[in-house]
C-alpha positions, 0 to 999 in steps of 0.5 A, a space after each residue: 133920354 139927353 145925350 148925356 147922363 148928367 144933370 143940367 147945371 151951370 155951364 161949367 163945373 170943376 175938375 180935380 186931377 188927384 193922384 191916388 197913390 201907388 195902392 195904400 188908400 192910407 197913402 191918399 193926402 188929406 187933401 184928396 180926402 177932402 176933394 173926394 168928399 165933395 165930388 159929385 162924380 168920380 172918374 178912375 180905372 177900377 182898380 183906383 176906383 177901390 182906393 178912393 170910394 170909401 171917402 166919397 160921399 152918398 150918392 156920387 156917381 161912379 165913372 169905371 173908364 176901363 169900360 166899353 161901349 155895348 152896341 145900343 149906347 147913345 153916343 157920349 154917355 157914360 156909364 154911371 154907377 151910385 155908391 150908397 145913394 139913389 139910382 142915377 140914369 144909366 147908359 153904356 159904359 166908355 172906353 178908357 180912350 174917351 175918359 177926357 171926354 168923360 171929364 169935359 161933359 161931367 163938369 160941361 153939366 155943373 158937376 164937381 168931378 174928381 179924376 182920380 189915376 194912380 200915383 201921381 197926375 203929374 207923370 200920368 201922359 193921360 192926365 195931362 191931355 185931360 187936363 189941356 183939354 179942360 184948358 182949351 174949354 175954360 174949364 177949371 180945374 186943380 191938381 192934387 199930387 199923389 205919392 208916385 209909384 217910382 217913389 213910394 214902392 221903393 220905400 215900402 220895400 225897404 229899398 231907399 234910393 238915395 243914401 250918404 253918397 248922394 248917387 244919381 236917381 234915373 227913372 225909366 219907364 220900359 214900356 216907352 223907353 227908347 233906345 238911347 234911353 237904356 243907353 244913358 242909364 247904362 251910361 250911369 252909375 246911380 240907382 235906376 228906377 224901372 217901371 215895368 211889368 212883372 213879364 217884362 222885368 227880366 228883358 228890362 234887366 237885359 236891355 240895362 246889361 246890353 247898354 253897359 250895367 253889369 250882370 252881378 249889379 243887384 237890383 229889386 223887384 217888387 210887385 203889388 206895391 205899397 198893398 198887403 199882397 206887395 212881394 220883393 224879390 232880391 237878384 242881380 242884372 244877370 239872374 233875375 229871370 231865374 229867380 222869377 223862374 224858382 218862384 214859379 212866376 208865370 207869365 200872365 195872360 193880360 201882359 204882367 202886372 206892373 211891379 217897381 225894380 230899382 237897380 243899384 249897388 247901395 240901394 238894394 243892399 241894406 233891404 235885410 235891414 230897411 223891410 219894415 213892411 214886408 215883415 210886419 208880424 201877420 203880413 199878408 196874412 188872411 185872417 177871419 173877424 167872426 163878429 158883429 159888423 159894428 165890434 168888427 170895425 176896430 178890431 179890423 184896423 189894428 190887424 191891417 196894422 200888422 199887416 193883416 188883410 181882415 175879413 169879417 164874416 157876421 156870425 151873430 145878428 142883433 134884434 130887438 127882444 120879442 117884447 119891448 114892453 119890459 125895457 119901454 118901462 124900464 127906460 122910463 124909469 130911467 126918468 122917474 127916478 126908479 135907479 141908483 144905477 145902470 149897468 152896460 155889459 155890451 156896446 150893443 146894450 149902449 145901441 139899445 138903451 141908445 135907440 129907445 131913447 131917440 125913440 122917446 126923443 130923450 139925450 144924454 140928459 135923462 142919465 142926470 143923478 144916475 150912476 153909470 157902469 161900464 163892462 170895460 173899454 169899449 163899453 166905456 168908449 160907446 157910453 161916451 160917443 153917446 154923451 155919457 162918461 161912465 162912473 165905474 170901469 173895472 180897475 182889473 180884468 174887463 168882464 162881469 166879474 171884474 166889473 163886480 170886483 170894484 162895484 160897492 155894496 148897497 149902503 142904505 144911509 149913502 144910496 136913497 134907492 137900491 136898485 140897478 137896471 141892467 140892460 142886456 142880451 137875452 143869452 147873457 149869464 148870471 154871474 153879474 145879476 146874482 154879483 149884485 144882488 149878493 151886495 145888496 142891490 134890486 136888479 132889474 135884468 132887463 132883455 134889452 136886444 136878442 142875439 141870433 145866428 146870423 145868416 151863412 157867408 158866400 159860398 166862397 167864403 165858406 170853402 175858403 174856411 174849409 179849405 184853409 184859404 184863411 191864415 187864422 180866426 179870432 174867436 170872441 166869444 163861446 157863440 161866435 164858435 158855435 154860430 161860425 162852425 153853424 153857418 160856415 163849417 170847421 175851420 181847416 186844420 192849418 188855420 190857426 185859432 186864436 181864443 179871447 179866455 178858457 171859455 171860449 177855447 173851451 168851446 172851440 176844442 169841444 169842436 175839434 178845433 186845436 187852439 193856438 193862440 190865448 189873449 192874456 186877458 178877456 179883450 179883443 184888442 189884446 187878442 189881436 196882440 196876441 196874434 201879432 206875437 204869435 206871428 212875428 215868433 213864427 216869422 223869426 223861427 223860419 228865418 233863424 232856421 233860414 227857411 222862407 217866410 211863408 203864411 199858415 194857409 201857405 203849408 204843405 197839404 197833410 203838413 203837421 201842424 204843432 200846437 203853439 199857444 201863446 
């Protein structure tokens, strides 16, 4: 094996200094995602690591710096790893003190190399010695900023910096900090902006009473900035250390986490008003997406919305039907002209009819003089991906008895055929076939793919159901109960249980699950707003009755749970 791990190449590649932000990777510039999506390797800490992997293309390679070397590692070679791509040559991983040597022999091979460090590469010390050495070696390179920590986790805290008055800024790093740093900062009446660690924070407090702040000056602390886990706690110079103590922060083996405090009189002030982030109404909250993976995607990102962290668990895996014979005649007969009409009652009904048609190498084109029907939105929006603008959505409630409710009858002078293919799941109802034919129509109620339990989570994710590590699950449909209770066990009594229509929360109490929250109509997006109301009218009790806002997995154990629905 060479001594390093890249391929030969040009003798110099390309580097790029880009600053990940504080944690949000919806923070990341469109800059760095554009970077991100041509670099051949990847350099960060882990943690900056799971920020920016989900931009970069197939098959780069990942450089953990945070590593050490095993005792039989080739002098030089990094560890590389593959995010979705082929296997590339793997050796002993590096030390974070020779990421810059990381660097010089990724882009020495041709590479384009992306450092990515948190925040800004501006005000990352080890950033810039990167990037003197890049210099000393005639390598290129660029730099793209980042939102700084100092700046950027103040403002999701809801602590502004600067007001009207136009108060004096000091950003202080307590980790290097020298004495007469403390003492200009003491010095000074404007906000100060420390850097420090969770550990740490109370002894950065003292040092700023020490250079001549006083003891009731307010100050912030936040930890896990700009994240869904983000905490902020609101004391003084003098009583910081104690209310850590009350929240019952610990020390913590590994030196504390980092955590943002801004001290100031104006700054801390106006928190109660300016906490857009922190009071998001299903913020922190930990909330089970039992679905298929593809229909958990979206739904998935309007919770992260309200501040939820989603978890999706598949409870229902797609398959083609035992027999292909009956759809291969019937999508044919999409050709030949057998059928006035196409009824889609699933986006996975959209992926079936989809995929035998890229098997018969067909498009869009082949649906020419056939009218389209779609169950509802999302159905809709999955015809139109595919090339498809449907010519009938439900104008009222999205299901099969909606979409019956606006279907014509078959008129023989107006419709030249009367038949409809209706391709579907296998355990799907009857209400739409015996809809139509009751209009009028020949159907062909074809099995277009099967539904089946998918396979049971991790153990974790099993005991965290059990156990109440979940804040709430959204059930959508009546299997997605039975197949979640099948494969992971009864949700715990104080998750809360939100149901898309009766059916389902039918199903759900049959279980023994009290349901709390209804959609007000049959839609997983309107489900998710269900929730998010649900929240925000729990948040907004606790804090009338001046109780801490806590999350539902947060109760006390044997802690009776009332029935809310919504």
């Amino acid at each position: 094996m060479s001594p390093t791990a890249f391929p030969a190449g040009p003798e110099h590649g390309h580097v790029t200094f880009l600053g990940a932000g504080p944690g949000d990777p919806g923070l990341l510039t469109l800059r760095a995602v554009e970077a991100l999506s041509h670099a051949d390797v990847l350099v960060a800490e882990h943690e900056v690591l799971d920020v920016i992997r989900t931009h970069a293309r197939q098959g780069v390679s990942v450089v953990p710096t945070e590593a050490v070397y095993s005792p039989d590692a080739l002098p030089g070679a990094p560890q590389l790893t593959v995010v979705d791509g082929a296997s590339t040559p793997a050796v002993a991983p590096a030390p974070a003190q020779d990421a810059a040597h990381l660097v010089m022999e990724a882009a020495r091979g041709g590479r384009r190399v992306v450092r990515a460090v948190a925040g800004d590469p501006g005000l990352d010390t080890d950033a810039a010695e990167e990037m003197l050495a890049c210099a000393a070696a005639g390598v290129p390179f660029e730099v793209v900023p980042g939102v700084a920590a100092a700046t950027g986790v103040p403002a999701y805290a809801g602590v502004p910096l600067r007001d009207a008055h136009g108060a004096d800024v000091r950003f202080v790093d307590a980790r290097t900090a020298s004495d007469r740093c403390w003492t200009e900062v003491g010095a000074s009446d404007g906000t100060v902006v420390v850097s420090t660690s969770l550990d740490s924070v109370a002894a950065a407090a003292a040092e700023l009473v020490s250079a001549g702040r006083k003891p009731d000056t307010p100050l912030t602390v936040t930890v896990a900035g700009t994240t869904t886990r983000q905490r902020t706690w609101t004391a003084t110079l003098g009583t910081i250390a104690q209310t850590l103590k009350q929240a019952k922060v610990l020390p913590s083996p590994d030196g504390g986490r980092p955590v943002i405090a801004v001290v100031g009189e104006r700054s801390a002030a106006r928190r109660d008003q300016l906490s857009w982030f922190e009071s998001k109404p299903l913020f922190g909250w930990k909330v089970l997406v039992p679905r298929t993976k593809e229909q958990a995607a979206s739904l998935s990102d309007q919770l992260r919305s309200y501040g939820a962290v989603p978890h999706e668990v598949p409870t229902i895996a797609v398959e083609p039907p035992r027999t292909p014979q009956q759809m291969e005649r019937a999508v044919k007969g999409l050709v030949t002209g057998r059928y006035e009409w196409i009824a889609f009652t699933s986006v996975n009904a959209v992926k079936a009819v989809r995929e035998k048609f890229e098997e018969y190498g067909l498009d869009a084109r082949a649906f020419a003089g056939i009218k389209v029907a779609a169950v509802g939105e999302q159905t809709a929006n999955a015809l139109i991906a595919f090339g498809v603008k449907p010519d009938l959505v439900p104008s009222g409630e999205q299901s099969a008895a909606g979409l019956l409710e606006d279907w014509p009858p078959y008129d023989p002078v107006f419709d030249p055929i009367d038949r409809v293919f209706l391709p579907r799941a296998d355990i799907a109802t009857e209400t739409l076939v015996a809809g139509l034919i009751e209009l009028g129509w020949e159907v062909d109620d074809v099995t277009a793919y099967r539904t089946v339990r998918a396979s049971p989570p991790p153990a974790d994710t099993r005991e965290a159901i059990k156990g109440g590590g979940f804040d709430a699950v959204l059930f959508t449909s009546s299997s997605t109960v039975r197949n979640l209770v099948g494969i992971a066990g009864k949700p715990h009594n104080v998750t809360v249980i939100a149901c898309i229509g009766p059916a389902t929360a039918k199903t759900a109490e049959e279980h023994g699950l009290r349901v709390d929250v209804m959609a007000p109509e049959p839609s997983v997006h309107k489900l998710a707003e269900a929730l998010a109301t649900f929240g925000m009218k729990r948040r907004t009790s606790a804090l009338e009755a001046g109780d801490p806002v806590t999350r539902p997995s947060e109760r006390r154990p044997g802690a009776r749970r009332r029935r809310t629905t919504t």
